[in-house]
PAPA-26770 format. One line per field, with one value per residue (C-alpha): residue number from 0; residue in one letter; chain; x, y negated, z. Coordinates in Angstrom, 1 decimal. Example, Ala and Ser with C-alpha at 12.3 -4.5 7.8 and 13.67 -1.06 7.14 Angstrom:
% PAPA-26770
padren: [0,1]
kolza: [a,s]
torvex: [A,A]
c1: [12.3,13.7]
c2: [4.5,1.1]
c3: [7.8,7.1]
% end
This chain:
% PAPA-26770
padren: [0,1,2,3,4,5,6,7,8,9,10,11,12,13,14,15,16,17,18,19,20,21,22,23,24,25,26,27,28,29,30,31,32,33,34,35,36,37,38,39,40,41,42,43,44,45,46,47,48,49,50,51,52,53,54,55,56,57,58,59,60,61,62,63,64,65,66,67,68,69,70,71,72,73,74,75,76,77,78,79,80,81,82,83,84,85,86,87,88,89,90,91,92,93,94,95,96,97,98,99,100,101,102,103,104,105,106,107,108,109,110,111,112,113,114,115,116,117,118,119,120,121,122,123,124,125,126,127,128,129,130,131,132,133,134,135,136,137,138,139,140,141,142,143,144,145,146,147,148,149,150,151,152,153,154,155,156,157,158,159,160,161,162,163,164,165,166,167,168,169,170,171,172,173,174,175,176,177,178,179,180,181,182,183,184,185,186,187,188,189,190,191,192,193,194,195,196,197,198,199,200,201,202,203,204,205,206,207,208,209,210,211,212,213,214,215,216,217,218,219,220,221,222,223,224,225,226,227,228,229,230,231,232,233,234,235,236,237,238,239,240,241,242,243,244,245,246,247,248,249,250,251,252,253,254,255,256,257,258,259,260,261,262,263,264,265,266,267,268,269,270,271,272,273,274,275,276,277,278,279,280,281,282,283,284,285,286,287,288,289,290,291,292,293,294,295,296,297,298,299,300,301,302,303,304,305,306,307,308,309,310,311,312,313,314,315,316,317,318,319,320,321,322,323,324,325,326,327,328,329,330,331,332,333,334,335,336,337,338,339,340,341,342,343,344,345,346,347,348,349,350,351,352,353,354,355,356,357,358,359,360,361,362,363,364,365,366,367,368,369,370,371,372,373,374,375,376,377,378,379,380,381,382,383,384,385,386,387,388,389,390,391,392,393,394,395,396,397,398,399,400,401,402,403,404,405,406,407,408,409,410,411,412,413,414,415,416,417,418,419,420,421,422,423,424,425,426,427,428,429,430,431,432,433,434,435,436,437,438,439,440,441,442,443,444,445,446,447,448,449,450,451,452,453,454,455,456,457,458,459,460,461,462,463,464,465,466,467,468,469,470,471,472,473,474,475,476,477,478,479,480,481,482,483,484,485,486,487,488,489,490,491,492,493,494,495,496,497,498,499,500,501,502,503,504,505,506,507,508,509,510,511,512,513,514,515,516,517,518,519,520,521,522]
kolza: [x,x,x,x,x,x,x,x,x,x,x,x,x,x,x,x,x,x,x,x,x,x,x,x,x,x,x,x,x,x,x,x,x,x,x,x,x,x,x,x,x,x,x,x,x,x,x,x,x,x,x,x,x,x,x,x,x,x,x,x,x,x,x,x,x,x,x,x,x,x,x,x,x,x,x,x,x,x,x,x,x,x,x,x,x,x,x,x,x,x,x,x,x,x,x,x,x,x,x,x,x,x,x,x,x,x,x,x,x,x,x,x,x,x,x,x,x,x,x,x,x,x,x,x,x,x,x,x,x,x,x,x,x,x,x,x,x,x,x,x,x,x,x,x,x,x,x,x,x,x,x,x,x,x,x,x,x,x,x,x,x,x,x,x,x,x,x,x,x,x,x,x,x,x,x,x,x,x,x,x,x,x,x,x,x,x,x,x,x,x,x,x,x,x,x,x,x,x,x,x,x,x,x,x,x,x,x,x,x,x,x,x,x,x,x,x,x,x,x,x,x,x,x,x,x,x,x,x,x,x,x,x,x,x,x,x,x,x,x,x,x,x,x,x,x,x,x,x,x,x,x,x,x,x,x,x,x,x,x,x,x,x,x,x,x,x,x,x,x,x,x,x,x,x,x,x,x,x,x,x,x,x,x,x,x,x,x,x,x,x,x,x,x,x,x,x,x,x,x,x,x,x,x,x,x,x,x,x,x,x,x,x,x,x,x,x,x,x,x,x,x,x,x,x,x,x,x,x,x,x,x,x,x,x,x,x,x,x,x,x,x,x,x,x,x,x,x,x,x,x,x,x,x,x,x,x,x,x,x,x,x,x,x,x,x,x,x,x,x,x,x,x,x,x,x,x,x,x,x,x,x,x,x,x,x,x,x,x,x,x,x,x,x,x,x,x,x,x,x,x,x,x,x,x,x,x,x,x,x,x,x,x,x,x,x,x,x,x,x,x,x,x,x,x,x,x,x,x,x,x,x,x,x,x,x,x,x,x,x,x,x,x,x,x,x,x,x,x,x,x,x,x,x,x,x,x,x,x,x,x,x,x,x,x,x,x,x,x,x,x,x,x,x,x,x,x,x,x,x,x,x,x,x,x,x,x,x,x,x,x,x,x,x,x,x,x,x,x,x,x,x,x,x,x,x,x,x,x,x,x,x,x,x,x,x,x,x,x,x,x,x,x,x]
torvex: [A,A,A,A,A,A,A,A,A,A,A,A,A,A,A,A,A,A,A,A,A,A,A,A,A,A,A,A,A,A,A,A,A,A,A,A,A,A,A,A,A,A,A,A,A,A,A,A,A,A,A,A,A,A,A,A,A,A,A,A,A,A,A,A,A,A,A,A,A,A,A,A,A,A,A,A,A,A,A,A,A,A,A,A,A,A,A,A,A,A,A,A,A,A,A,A,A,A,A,A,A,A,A,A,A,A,A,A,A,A,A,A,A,A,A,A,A,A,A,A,A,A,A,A,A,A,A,A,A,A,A,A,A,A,A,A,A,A,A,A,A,A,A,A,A,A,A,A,A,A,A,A,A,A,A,A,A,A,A,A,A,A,A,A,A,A,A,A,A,A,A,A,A,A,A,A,A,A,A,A,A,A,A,A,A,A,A,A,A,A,A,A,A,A,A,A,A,A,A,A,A,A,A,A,A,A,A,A,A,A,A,A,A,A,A,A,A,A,A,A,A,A,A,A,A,A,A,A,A,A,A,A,A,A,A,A,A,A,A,A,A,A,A,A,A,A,A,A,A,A,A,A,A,A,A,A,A,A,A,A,A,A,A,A,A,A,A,A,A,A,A,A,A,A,A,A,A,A,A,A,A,A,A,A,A,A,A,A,A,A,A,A,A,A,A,A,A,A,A,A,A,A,A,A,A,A,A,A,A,A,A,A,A,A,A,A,A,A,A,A,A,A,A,A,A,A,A,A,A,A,A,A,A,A,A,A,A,A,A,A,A,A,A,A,A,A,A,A,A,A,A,A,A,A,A,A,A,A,A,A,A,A,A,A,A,A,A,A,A,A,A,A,A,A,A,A,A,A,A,A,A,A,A,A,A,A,A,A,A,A,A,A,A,A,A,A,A,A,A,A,A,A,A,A,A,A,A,A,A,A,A,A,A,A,A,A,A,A,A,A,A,A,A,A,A,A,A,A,A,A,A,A,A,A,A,A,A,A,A,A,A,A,A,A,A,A,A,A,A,A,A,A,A,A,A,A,A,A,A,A,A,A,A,A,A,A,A,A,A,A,A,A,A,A,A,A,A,A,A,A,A,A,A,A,A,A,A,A,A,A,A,A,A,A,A,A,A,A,A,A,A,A,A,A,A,A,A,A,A,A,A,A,A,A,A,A,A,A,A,A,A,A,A]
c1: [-10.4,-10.2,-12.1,-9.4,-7.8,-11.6,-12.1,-9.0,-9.3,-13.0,-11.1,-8.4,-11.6,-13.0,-10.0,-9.9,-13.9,-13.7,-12.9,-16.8,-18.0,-15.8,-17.3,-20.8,-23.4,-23.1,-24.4,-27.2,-24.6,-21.7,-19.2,-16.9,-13.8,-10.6,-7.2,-4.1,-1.0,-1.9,-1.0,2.4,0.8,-2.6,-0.8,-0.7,1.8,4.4,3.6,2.5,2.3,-0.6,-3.0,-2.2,-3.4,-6.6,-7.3,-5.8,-7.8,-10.9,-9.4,-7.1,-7.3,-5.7,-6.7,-7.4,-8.8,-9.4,-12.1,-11.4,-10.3,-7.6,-8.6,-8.3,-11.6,-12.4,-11.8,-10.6,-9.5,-13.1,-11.1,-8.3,-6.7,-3.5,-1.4,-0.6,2.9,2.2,3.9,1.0,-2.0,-4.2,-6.4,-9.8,-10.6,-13.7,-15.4,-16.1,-13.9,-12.8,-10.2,-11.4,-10.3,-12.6,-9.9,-10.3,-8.7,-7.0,-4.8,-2.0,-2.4,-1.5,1.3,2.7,1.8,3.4,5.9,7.0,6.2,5.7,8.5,10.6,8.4,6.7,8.9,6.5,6.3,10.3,10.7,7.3,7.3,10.8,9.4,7.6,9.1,6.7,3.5,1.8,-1.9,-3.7,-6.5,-7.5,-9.4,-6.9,-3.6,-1.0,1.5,4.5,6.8,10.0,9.3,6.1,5.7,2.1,2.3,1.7,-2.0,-1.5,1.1,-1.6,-4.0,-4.7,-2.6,0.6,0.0,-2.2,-2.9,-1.4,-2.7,-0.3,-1.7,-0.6,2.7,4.3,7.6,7.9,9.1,6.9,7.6,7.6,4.3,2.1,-0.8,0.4,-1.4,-5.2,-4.7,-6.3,-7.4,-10.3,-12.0,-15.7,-14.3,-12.5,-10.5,-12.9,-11.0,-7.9,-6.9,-3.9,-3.8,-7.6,-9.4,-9.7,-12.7,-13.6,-16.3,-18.4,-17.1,-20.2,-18.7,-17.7,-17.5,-19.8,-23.1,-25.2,-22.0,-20.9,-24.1,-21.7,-21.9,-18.8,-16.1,-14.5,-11.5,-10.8,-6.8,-7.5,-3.5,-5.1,-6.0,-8.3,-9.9,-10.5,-12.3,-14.1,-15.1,-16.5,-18.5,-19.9,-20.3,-18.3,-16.6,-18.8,-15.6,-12.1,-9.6,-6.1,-4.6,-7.3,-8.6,-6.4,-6.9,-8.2,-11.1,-12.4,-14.6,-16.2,-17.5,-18.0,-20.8,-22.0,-24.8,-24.7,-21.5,-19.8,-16.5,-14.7,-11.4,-12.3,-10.8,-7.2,-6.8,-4.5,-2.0,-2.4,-0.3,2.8,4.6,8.3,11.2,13.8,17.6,20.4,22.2,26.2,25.9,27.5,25.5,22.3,24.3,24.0,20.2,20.6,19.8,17.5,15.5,15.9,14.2,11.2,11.1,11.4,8.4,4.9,2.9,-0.7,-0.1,1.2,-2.0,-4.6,-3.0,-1.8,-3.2,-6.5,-7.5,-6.8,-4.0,-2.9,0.3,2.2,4.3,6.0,7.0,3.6,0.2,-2.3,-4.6,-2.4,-2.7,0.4,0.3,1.2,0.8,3.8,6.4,8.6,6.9,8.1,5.8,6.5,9.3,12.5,14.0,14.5,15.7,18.1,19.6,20.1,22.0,24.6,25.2,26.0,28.0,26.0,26.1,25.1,27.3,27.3,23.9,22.4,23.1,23.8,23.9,22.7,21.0,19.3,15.4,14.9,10.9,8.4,6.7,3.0,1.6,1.1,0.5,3.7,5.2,3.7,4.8,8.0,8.5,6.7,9.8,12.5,10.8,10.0,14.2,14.9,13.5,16.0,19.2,19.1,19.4,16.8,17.8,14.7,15.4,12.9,12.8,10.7,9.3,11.6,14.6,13.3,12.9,16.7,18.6,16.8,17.8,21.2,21.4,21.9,20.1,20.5,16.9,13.8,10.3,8.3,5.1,4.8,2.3,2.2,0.4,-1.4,1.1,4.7,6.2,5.4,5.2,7.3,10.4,11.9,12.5,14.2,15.6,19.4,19.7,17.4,20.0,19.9,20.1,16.2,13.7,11.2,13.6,16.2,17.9,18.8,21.4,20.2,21.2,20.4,20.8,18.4,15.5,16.8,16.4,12.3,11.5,13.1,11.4,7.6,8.4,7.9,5.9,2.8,1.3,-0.5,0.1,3.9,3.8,2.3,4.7,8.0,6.1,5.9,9.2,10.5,8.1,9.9,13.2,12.9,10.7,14.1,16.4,14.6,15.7,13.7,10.9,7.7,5.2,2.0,-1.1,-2.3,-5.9,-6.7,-10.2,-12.4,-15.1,-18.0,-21.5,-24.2,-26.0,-22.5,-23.3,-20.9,-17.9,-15.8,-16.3,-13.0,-9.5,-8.1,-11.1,-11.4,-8.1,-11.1,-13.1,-15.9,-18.0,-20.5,-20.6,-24.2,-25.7,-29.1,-31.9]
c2: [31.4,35.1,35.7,36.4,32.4,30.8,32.1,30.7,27.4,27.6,28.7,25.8,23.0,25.2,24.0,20.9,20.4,22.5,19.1,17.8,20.1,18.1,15.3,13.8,13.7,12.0,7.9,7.0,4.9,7.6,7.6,10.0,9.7,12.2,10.6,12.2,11.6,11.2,7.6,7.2,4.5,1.8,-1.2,-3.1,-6.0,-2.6,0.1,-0.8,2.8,4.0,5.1,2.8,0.0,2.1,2.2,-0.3,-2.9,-2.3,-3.3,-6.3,-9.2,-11.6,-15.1,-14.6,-11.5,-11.5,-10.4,-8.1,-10.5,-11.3,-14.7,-15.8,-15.7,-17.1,-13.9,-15.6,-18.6,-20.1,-22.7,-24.4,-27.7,-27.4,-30.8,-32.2,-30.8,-27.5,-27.6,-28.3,-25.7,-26.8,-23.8,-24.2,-21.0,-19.7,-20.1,-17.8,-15.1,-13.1,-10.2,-6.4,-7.2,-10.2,-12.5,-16.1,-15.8,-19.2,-21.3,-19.9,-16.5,-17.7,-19.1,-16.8,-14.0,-16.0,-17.9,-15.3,-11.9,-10.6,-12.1,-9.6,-6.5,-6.6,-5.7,-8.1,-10.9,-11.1,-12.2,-14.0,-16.1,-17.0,-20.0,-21.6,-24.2,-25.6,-25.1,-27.1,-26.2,-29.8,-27.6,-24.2,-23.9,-26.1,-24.5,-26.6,-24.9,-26.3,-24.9,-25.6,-25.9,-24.7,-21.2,-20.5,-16.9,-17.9,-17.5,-14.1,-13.2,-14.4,-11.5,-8.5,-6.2,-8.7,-10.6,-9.2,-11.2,-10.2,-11.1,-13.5,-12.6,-8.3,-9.1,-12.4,-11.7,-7.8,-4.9,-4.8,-1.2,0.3,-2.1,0.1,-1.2,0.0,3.3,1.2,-1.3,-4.5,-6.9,-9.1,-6.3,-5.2,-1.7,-0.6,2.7,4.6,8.0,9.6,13.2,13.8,16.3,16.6,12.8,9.3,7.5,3.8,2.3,-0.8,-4.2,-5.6,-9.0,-9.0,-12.5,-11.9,-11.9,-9.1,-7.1,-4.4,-2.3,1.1,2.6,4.5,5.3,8.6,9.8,13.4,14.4,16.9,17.9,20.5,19.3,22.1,21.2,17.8,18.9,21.0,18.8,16.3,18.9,20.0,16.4,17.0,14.0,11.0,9.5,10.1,7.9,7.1,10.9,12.9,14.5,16.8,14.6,17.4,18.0,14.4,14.7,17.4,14.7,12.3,14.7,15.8,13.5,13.5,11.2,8.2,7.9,4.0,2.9,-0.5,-1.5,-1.6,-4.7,-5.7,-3.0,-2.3,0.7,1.1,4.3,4.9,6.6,4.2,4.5,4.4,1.8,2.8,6.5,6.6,5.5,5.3,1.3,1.0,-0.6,1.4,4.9,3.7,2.5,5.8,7.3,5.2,6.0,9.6,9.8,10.0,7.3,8.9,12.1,11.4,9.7,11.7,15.0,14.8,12.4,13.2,9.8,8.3,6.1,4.1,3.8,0.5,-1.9,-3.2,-4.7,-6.0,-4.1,-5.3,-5.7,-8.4,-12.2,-13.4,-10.1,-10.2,-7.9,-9.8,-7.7,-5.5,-1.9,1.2,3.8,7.7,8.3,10.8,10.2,6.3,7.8,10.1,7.2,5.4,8.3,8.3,4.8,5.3,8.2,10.6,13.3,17.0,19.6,23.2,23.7,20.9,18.7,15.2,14.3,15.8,14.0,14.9,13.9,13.3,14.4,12.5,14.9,13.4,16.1,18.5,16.0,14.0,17.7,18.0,14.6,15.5,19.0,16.8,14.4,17.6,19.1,15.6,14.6,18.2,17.5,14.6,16.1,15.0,17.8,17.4,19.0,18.5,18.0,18.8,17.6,16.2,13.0,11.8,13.3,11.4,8.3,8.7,9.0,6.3,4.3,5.1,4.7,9.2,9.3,9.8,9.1,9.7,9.3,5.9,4.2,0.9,-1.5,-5.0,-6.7,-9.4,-11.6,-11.1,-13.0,-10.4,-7.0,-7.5,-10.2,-7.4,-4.4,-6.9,-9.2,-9.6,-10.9,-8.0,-5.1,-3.2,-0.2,-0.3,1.4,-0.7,-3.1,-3.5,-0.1,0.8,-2.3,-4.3,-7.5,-10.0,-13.8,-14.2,-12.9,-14.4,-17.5,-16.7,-15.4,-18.5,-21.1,-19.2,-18.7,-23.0,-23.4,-25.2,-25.6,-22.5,-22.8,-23.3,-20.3,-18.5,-19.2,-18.4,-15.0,-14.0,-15.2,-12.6,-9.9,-9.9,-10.0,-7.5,-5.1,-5.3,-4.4,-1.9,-1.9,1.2,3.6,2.0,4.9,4.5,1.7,4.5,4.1,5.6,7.1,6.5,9.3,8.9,10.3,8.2,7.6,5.3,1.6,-1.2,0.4,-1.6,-5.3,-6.5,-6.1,-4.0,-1.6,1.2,-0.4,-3.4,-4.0,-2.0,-4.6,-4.6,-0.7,1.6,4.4,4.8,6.5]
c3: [-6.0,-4.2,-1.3,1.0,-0.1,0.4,3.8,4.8,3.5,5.2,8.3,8.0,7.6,10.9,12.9,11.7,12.8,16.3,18.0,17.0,20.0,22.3,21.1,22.9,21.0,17.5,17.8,15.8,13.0,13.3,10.0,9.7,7.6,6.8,7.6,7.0,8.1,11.9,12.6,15.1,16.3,15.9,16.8,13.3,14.6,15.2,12.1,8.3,7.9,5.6,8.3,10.8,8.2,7.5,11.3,12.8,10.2,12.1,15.3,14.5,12.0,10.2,9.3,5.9,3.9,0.3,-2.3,-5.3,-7.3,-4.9,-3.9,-0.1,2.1,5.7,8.4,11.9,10.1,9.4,6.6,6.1,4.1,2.5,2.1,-1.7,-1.2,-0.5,2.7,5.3,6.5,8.7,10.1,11.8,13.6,13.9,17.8,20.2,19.3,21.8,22.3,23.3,26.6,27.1,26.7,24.7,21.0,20.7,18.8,21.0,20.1,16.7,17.5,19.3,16.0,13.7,15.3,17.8,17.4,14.1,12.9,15.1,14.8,11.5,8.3,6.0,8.2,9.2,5.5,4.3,8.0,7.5,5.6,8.7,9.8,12.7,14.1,16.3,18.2,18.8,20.2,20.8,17.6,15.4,14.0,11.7,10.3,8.1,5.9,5.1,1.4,-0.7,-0.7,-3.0,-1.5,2.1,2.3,0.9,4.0,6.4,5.8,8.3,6.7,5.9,9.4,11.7,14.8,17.9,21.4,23.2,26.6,26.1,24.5,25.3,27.1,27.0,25.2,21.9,21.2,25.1,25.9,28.3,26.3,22.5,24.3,24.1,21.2,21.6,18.7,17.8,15.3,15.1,16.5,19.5,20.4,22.4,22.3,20.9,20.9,19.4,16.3,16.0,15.7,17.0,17.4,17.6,19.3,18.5,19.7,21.4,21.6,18.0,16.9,13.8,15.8,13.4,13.0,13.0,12.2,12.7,16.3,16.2,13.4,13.7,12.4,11.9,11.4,8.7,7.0,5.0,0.8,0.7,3.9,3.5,0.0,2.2,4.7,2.4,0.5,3.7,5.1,8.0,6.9,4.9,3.3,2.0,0.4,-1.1,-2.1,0.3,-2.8,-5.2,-8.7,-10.4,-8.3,-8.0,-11.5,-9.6,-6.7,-9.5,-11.0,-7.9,-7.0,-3.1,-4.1,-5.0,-6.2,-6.6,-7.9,-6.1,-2.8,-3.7,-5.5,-2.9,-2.7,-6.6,-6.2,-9.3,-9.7,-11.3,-11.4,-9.2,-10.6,-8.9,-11.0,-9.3,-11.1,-13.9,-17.4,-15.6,-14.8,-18.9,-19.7,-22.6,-20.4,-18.8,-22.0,-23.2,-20.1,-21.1,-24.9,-23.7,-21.2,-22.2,-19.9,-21.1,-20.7,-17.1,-16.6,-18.6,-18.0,-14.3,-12.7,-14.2,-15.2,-11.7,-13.1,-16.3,-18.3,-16.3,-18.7,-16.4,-12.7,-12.0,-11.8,-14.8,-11.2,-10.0,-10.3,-12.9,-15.1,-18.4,-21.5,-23.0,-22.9,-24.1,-25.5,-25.1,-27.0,-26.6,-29.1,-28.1,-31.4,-30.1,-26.8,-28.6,-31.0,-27.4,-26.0,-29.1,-29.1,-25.8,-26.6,-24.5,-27.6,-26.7,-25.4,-26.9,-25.0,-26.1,-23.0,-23.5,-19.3,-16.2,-13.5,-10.2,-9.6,-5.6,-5.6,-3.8,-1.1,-0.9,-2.3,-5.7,-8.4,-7.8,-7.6,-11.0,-12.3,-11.2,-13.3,-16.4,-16.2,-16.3,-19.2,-21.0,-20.6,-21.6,-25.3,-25.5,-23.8,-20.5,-17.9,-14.8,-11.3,-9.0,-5.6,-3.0,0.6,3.6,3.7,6.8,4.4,1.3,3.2,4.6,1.4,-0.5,2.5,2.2,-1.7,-1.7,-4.9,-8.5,-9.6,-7.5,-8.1,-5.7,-5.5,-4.0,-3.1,-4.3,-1.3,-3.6,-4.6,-6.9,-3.7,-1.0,-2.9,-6.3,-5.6,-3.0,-5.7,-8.1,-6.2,-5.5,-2.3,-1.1,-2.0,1.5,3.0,3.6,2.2,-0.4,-0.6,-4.0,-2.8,-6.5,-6.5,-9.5,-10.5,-12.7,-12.0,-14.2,-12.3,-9.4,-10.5,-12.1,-8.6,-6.9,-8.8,-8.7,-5.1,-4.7,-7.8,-7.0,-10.7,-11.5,-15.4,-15.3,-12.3,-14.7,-17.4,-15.0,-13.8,-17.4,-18.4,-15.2,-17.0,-19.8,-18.9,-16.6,-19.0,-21.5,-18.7,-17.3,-13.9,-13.0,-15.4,-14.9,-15.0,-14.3,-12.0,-10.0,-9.0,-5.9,-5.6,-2.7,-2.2,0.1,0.6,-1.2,2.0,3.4,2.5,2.1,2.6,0.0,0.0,-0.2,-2.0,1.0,0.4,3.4,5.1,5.9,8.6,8.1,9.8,7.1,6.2,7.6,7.1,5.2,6.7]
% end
């Protein structure tokens, strides 16, 4: 690297870190921790947006939370009973919980989360919640809730992330989204918002009246807005900030923390979201309709070197619609090794035979903008399709742009990640499923259909009996994995980075998007 780029990187993580002399003087338990994009908001029951779920999560919670291998774990519910139907809960809170205002957490505000609120405002909850069918609060630590018909994914839907709880007293009969308090969230958390100034960091504040008597051992979390990939290297190198997370980090340079010994790198945390990657196709363009295409597109892409050669190691080759990190995965499936001469035998019978220059079909790629290696992924797929005929156009836009024409099905094929949110039900029925063909983004926006899989998802969805739920999940797998809906690329594992000296900072399957109650500082 020349001088000239160095010194302005340095200069970049320099403006980034000004705000610190603003600050008062560091608390004795200070962490520090990059977050980029700025959240629009911290109101969890309003925004699922990446860093409002990494911030926010300290400040609100759900009932349940999970460990790391995805099963469900007391948070404000302190246990529950579920009936021999499947269609009965029956939630004991835990006592003496109170809200950052000082307010009683109740039965009520329960209630009113589920029954009321999140169901308008939360793009999760409006679907998973639709299955309530009552709830009834006998007392103000008691909740029963029943469904309409068994739904095995409902605990999942009940975590912080999926359902936080929102306080009755704030938000009961007004404006969610114009609320005079969405400016000072208030949840039930270990932290509270202490300050916030806009474009430069936001800091959180113990909760002194946390209901978990010994927690949290942190005195204040602060989070510094830092755009800049260079400068959030920087930063951590420098220990300006203790911890980064998700896609902080360039891939290439996280083997360079890894041997660094003032440092920690983990792939755990983020069981829950277990992150997939593909190419989405727009299924009303032409042959990309025909399975046959779209098979090809798989036989034509190597899935190792996308992982070993781009990503770095940070991912692995996906086989299909659900993450090998994921309850109900299955290895039995369809294959689809690296082989263009399959791909090209696929394009002939589909009579897609080359043109003078060798073109078979052209197609436009709509790139993901979230940073260099999916720019890189992206210019692998051109030349990998270019070996076998097909004729890549990249297309590069904004993220609000991207967002837009996947909405509105303006696509040919673009590059997506999405997360899986612990359960088939919550974060893998809405890509595949027909009745979920909208003009909204992460939901079936590349109009397949297959009654088929409809059917699969419908009959796990009220499966109680965990072998035949299994069985239909891997039934789903493989018909999906032959008809190829979309090219499954790669699990991506997201590497969390922190200084050596941070202590339990990942205890749970939502990893740094958790409470942080339990996380310190070594001397």
């Amino acid at each position: 690297m020349g001088k000239r780029m160095f010194s302005a990187l340095v200069g970049v993580a320099l403006l980034a870190m000004s705000s610190s002399a603003s600050l008062a003087q560091a608390a004795d338990q200070r962490l520090s921790m990059a977050i980029n994009p700025e959240p629009a908001t911290l109101i969890l029951g309003l925004n699922l947006q990446a860093p409002t779920q990494t911030i926010g999560g300290k400040i609100y919670e759900g009932l349940i939370v999970f460990d790391k291998a995805l099963d469900p774990q007391p948070s404000l519910a302190e246990s529950w009973e579920i009936s021999a139907d499947g269609k009965t809960y029956t939630f004991n809170l835990q006592e003496n919980v109170k809200w950052h205002d000082g307010a009683p957490f109740s039965s009520a505000d329960v209630a009113f989360s589920l029954g009321t609120m999140l169901p308008q405002t939360h793009p999760i909850a409006r679907t998973t919640l639709a299955v309530i069918d009552t709830i009834e609060t006998p007392d103000d630590d008691t909740v029963v809730i029943t469904l309409k018909n068994p739904f095995n994914a409902f605990l999942t839907a009940l975590a912080m992330n999926t359902a936080p709880m929102m306080p009755k007293h704030i938000y009961e009969g007004t404006d969610y989204a114009a609320n005079p308090a969405n400016e000072t969230p208030i949840g039930t958390g270990p932290f509270k918002l202490k300050e916030w100034k806009k474009g430069e960091y936001i800091l959180l504040e113990r909760n002194s009246d946390y209901w978990q008597a010994d927690r949290p051992h942190l005195d204040e979390i602060l989070f510094r807005v830092i755009p800049d990939e260079a400068a959030r290297s920087i930063a951590l190198e420098n220990g300006d900030v203790q911890v980064t997370s998700f896609s902080d980090i360039e891939y290439v340079d996280v083997e360079r923390f890894r041997s660094n010994d003032n440092f920690e790198v983990t792939y755990e945390g983020y069981e829950f979201f277990s992150p997939l990657m593909w190419i989405e196709i727009n299924h009303r363009v032409g042959p990309l309709g025909d399975k046959r295409y779209r098979q090809a597109l798989m036989y034509a892409l190597d899935r190792n070197f996308i992982a070993d050669a781009i990503w770095f190691g940070s991912a692995k080759p996906a086989t299909g619609p659900i993450s090998s990190t994921m309850k109900y995965y299955s290895a039995d499936v369809p294959e689809y090794p690296y082989d263009p001469a399959k791909a090209e035998q696929l394009l002939d019978e589909m009579g897609l035979t080359p043109d003078a220059s060798g073109v078979r079909h052209r197609v436009k790629l709509l790139g993901l903008p979230y940073g260099t290696t999916f720019v890189r992924t992206g210019e692998y797929i051109k030349q990998a399709l270019s070996k076998v005929g097909i004729e890549v156009t990249l297309e590069s836009v904004d993220r609000g742009t991207w967002a837009q024409r996947v909405a509105a099905w303006d696509y040919e094929l673009t590059l997506d990640f999405v997360y899986q949110l612990g359960h088939p039900a919550i974060g893998i029925h809405r890509t595949y499923s027909s009745s979920n063909i909208r003009n909204v983004l992460f939901s079936n926006t590349m109009g397949y259909s297959n009654p088929e899989v409809d059917t699969l998802f419908d009959e796990a969805t009220v499966e109680t009996d965990q072998a035949r739920l299994q069985e239909t999940y891997t039934k789903a797998q493989q018909v999906l994995v032959d008809d190829v809906p979309l090219a499954w690329l790669i699990e991506i594992k997201f590497p969390t980075i922190h200084a050596k000296t941070v202590e339990g900072l990942v205890t749970t399957a939502h990893g740094v998007n958790g409470s942080f109650a339990d996380v310190q500082i070594a001397e």
